[in-house]
C-alpha positions as CSV (number, residue, x, y, z in Angstrom):
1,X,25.7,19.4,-5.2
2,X,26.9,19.6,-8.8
3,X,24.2,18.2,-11.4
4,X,25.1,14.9,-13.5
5,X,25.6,16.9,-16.8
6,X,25.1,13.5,-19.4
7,X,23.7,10.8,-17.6
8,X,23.4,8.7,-20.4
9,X,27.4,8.7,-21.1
10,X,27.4,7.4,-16.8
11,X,24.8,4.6,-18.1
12,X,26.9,3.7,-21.1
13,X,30.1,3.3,-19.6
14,X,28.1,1.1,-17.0
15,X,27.2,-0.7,-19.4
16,X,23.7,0.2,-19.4
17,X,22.7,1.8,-22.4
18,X,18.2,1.7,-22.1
19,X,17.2,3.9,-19.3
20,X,14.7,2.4,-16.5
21,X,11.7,4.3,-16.5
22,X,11.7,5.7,-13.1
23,X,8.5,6.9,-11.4
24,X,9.1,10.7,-10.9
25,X,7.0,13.5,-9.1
26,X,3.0,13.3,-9.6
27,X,2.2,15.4,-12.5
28,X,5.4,15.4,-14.4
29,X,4.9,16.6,-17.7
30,X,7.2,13.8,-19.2
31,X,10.8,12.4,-18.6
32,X,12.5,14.1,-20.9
33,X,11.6,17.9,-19.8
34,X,12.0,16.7,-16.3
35,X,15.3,15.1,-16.9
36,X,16.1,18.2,-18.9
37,X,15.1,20.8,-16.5
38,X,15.7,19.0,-13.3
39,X,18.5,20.6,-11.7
40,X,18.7,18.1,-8.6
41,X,18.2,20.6,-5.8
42,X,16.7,17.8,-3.5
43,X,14.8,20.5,-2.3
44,X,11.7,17.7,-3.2
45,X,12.9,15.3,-1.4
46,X,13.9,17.7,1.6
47,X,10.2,18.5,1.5
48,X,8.4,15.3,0.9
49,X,6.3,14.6,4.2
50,X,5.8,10.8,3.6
51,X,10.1,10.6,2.8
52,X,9.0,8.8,-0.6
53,X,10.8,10.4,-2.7
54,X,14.6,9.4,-3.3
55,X,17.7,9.6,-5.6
56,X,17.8,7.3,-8.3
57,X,21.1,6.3,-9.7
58,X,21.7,9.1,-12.1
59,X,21.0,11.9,-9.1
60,X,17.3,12.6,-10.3
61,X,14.7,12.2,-7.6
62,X,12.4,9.5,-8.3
63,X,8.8,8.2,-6.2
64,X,9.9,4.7,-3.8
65,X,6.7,3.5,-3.0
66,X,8.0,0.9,-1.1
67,X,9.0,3.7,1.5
68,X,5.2,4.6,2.0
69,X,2.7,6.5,0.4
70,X,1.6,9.8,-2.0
71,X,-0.6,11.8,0.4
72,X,-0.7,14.6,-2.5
73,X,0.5,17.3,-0.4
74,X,2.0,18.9,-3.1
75,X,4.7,20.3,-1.1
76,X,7.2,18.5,-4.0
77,X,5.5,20.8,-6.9
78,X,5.5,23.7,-4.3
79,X,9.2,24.1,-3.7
80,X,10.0,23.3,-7.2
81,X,11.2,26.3,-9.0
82,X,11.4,24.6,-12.5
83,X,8.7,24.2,-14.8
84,X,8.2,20.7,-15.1
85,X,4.4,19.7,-14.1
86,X,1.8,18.9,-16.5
87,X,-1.0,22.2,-17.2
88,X,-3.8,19.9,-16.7
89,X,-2.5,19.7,-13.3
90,X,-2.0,23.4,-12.6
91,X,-5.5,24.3,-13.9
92,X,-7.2,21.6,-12.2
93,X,-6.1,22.7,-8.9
94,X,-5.2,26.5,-8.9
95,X,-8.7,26.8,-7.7
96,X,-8.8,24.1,-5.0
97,X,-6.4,24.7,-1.8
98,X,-3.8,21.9,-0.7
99,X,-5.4,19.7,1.4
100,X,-3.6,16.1,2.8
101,X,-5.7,13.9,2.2
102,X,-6.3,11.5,-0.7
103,X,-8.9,13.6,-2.7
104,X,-7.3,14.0,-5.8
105,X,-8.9,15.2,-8.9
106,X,-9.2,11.9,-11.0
107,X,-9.2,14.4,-14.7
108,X,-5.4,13.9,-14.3
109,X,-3.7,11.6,-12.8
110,X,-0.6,12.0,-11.1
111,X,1.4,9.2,-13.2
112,X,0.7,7.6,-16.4
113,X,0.6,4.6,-15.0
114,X,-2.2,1.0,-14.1
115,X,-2.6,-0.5,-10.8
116,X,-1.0,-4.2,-11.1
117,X,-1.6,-7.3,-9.2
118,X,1.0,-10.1,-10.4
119,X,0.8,-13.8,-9.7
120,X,3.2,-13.8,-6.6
121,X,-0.1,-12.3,-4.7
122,X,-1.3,-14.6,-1.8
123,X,-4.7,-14.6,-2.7
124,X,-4.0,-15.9,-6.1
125,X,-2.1,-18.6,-4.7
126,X,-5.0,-19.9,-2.7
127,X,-3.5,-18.0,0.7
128,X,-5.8,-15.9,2.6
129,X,-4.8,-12.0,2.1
130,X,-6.2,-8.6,2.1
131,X,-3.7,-6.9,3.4
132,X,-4.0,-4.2,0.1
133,X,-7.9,-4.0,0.3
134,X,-7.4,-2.7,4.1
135,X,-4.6,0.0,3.1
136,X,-6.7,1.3,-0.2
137,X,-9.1,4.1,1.2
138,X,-11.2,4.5,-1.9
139,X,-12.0,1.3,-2.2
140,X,-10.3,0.4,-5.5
141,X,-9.0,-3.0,-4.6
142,X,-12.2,-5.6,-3.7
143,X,-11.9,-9.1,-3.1
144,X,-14.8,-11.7,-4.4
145,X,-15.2,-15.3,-4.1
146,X,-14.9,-16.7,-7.8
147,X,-14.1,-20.8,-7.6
148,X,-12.2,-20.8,-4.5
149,X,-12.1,-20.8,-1.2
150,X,-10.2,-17.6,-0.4
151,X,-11.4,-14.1,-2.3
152,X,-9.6,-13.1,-5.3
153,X,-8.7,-9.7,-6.0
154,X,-10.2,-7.4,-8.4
155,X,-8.8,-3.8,-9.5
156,X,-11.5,-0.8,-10.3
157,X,-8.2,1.6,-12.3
158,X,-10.3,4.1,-12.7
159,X,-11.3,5.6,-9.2
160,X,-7.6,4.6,-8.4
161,X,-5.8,7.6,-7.1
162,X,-2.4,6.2,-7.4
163,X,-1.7,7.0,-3.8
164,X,0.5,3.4,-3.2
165,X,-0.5,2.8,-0.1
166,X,-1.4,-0.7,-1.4
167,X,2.6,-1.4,-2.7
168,X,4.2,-1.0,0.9
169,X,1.3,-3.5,2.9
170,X,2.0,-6.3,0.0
171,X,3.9,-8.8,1.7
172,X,4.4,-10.5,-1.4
173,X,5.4,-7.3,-3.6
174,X,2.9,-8.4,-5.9
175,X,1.4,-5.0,-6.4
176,X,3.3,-2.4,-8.9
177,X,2.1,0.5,-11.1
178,X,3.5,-0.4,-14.8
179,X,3.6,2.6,-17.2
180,X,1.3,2.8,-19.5
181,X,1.9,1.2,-23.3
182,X,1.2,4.8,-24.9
183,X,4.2,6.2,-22.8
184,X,6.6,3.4,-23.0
């Protein structure tokens, strides 16, 4: 598999000339070292155990949460021979062994990115739904009776480990992760 040498020339002839930003591995350093340094192996997405992580149009892997959920194995960052995750990261956890399930150190988080509920949510539209709250395992997304009938949601960002399990059980698709304003 040869590597897309100038993507941006493929985007410009497309007549696309802004990049998306593209959700990329958990604990990335930034897009531009990883598009940079990437050399698109696919030996991450070989290796991913949840088979979220997929080719976006310019050959670089990229996180589909619609496909499923992070379970942080770290099996991505493992087989990676590049050096292209964040040293918060590495520090945080060269002490603490792999594990699969959802404990992740909240000191970093995996994406620069907030938990989003938009208006094409059930609940918000007076439909009863918790289809999110019953996916989220720590408890991040609550539901509370303001003046309605049906529960509204609520987001608590900060214990959110950024797992997506919520994305994939929204029948609506009215739960995203936008990036951050200080990284846009």
């Amino acid at each position: 598999m040869e590597r897309l040498e100038d993507p941006s020339r493929r985007r410009f002839f497309r007549g696309r000339v802004k990049t998306k930003q593209e959700l990329r591995l958990p604990w990335v350093i930034n897009e531009a070292v990883f598009t940079s340094g990437c050399t698109q192996c696919q030996d991450c997405i070989n290796s991913c155990e949840s088979n979220i992580i997929v080719k976006d149009e310019d050959g670089f892997p990229k996180i589909d949460f619609s496909l499923g959920e992070c379970t942080f194995c770290n099996k991505c960052i493992d087989i990676c021979e590049q050096p292209l995750f964040s040293g918060a990261f590495l520090e945080d956890n060269a002490t603490e062994a792999s594990t699969k399930d959802k404990t992740v150190n909240n000191k970093a988080k995996a994406w620069p990115v907030t938990l989003e509920i938009s208006d094409k949510c059930l609940a918000k539209n007076n439909i009863y739904c918790q289809s999110c709250r019953d996916e989220c395992e720590t408890s991040v997304i609550k539901f509370n009776y303001l003046n309605s009938s049906i529960p509204q949601p609520s987001l608590n960002d900060l214990d959110c480990t950024q797992c997506g399990a919520c994305i994939k059980s929204c029948p609506q698709d009215a739960i995203a992760f936008n990036f951050d304003q200080t990284t846009v």
